[in-house]
N, C-alpha and C positions, 0 to 999 in steps of 0.2 A: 376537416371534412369528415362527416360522416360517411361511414361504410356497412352496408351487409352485407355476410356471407356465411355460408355453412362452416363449421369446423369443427374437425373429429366427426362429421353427426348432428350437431347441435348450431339452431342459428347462432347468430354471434351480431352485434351490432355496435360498433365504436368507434371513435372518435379520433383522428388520425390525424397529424403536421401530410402533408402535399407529399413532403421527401423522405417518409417513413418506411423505411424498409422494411418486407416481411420477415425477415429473422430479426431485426429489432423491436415489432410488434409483439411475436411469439415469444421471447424469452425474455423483453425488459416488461412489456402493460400485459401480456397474457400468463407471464410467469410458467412456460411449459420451455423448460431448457433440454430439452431433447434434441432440438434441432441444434446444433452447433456453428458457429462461425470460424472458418481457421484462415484461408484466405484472405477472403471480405471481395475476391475479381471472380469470382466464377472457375477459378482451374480447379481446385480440389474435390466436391462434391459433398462434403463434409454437411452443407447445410439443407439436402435435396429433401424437398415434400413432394407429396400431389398434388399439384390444382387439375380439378377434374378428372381427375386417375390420371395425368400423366406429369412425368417427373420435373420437377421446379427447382431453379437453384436459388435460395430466397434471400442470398445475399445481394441479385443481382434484380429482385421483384420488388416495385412498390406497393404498399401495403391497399393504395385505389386502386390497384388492381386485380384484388380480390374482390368485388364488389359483385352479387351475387352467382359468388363460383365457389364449387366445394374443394374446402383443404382438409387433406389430412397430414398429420405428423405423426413420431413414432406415438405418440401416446393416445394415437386414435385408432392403433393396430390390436393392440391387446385389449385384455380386460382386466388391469389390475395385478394381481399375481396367475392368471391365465393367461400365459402369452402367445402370441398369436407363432402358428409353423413356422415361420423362420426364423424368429425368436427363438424358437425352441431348436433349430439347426442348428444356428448357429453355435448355441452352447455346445451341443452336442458334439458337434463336430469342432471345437475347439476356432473358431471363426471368431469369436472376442478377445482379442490382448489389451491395447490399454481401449477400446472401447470406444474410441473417439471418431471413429468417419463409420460407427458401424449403423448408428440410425438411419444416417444416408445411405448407406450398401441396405439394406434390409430393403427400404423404401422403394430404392433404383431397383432389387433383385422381386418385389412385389409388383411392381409395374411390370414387367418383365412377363413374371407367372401368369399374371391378368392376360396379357397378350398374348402370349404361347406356353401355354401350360408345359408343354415337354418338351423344353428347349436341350439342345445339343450343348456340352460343355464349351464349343465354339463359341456359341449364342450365349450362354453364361457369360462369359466373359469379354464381348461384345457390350451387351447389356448392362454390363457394372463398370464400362470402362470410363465412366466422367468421372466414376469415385476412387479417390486414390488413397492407398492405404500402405506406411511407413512399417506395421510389422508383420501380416501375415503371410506375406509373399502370395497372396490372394489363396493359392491351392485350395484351404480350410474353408475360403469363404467359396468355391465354387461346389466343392464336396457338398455344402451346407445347403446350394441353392439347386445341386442337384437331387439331393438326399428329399430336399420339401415336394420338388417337384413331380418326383416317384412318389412320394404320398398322397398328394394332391390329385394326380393320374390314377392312382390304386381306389380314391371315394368316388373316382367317376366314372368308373369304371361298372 
């Protein structure tokens, strides 16, 4: 079956099996391994995009049903070596260890900002709780998503 839809920004137009799953689209025919699989059931978050700005587990999405709905993934957040504020939190704030459920934490904590720019560290952590994460003890990653969010509030100010 054919499918369009936006992604990253840019249309997109391909050719899909029925039982194609969105994170098998993305990282095996669209070759952007950003979004990761670690589950494959939906608990962990490891695989979360946006369809329509709101957070997607794409292990759990078929690929027709992106059919013209905008996706983003981690590599439709930045520009290249310009990475987008939470990207750059997260470093900062030592929020990457081995890296693995952080494109989903960044994605989940992006949705989030979109919605409530000056979230309370309650609501941080609310906000990022589909995605589960083996070494930071999240702390670094809330810092990271409060740290953006004071910036974010400071240019709109």
């Amino acid at each position: 079956m054919k499918i369009d839809f936006e992604l990253n920004g840019k249309p997109v137009s391909v050719d899909v099996p029925g039982d194609r799953r969105v994170v098998d689209l993305l990282r095996e025919d669209l070759h952007l391994t950003g979004t990761k699989e670690a589950c494959g059931s939906g608990e962990c978050g490891a695989c979360t995009v946006l369809v329509n700005g709101e957070s997607r587990l794409s292990c759990l999405m078929l690929a027709a049903q992106l059919e013209g709905k905008s996706l983003t993934t981690i590599e439709g957040i930045g520009q290249g070596k310009d990475l987008h504020l939470l990207q750059k939190k997260f470093v900062e704030y030592g929020a990457v260890q081995c890296g693995f459920c952080t494109p989903g934490m960044i994605l989940a904590a992006l949705r989030l900002l979109r919605q409530n720019p000056r979230p309370t560290r309650r609501e941080i952590r609310e906000g990022i709780s589909g995605n589960l994460c083996r070494c930071t003890g999240y702390q670094m990653i809330v810092d990271a998503v409060e740290a953006a969010a004071e910036e974010i509030g400071d240019e709109r100010a």
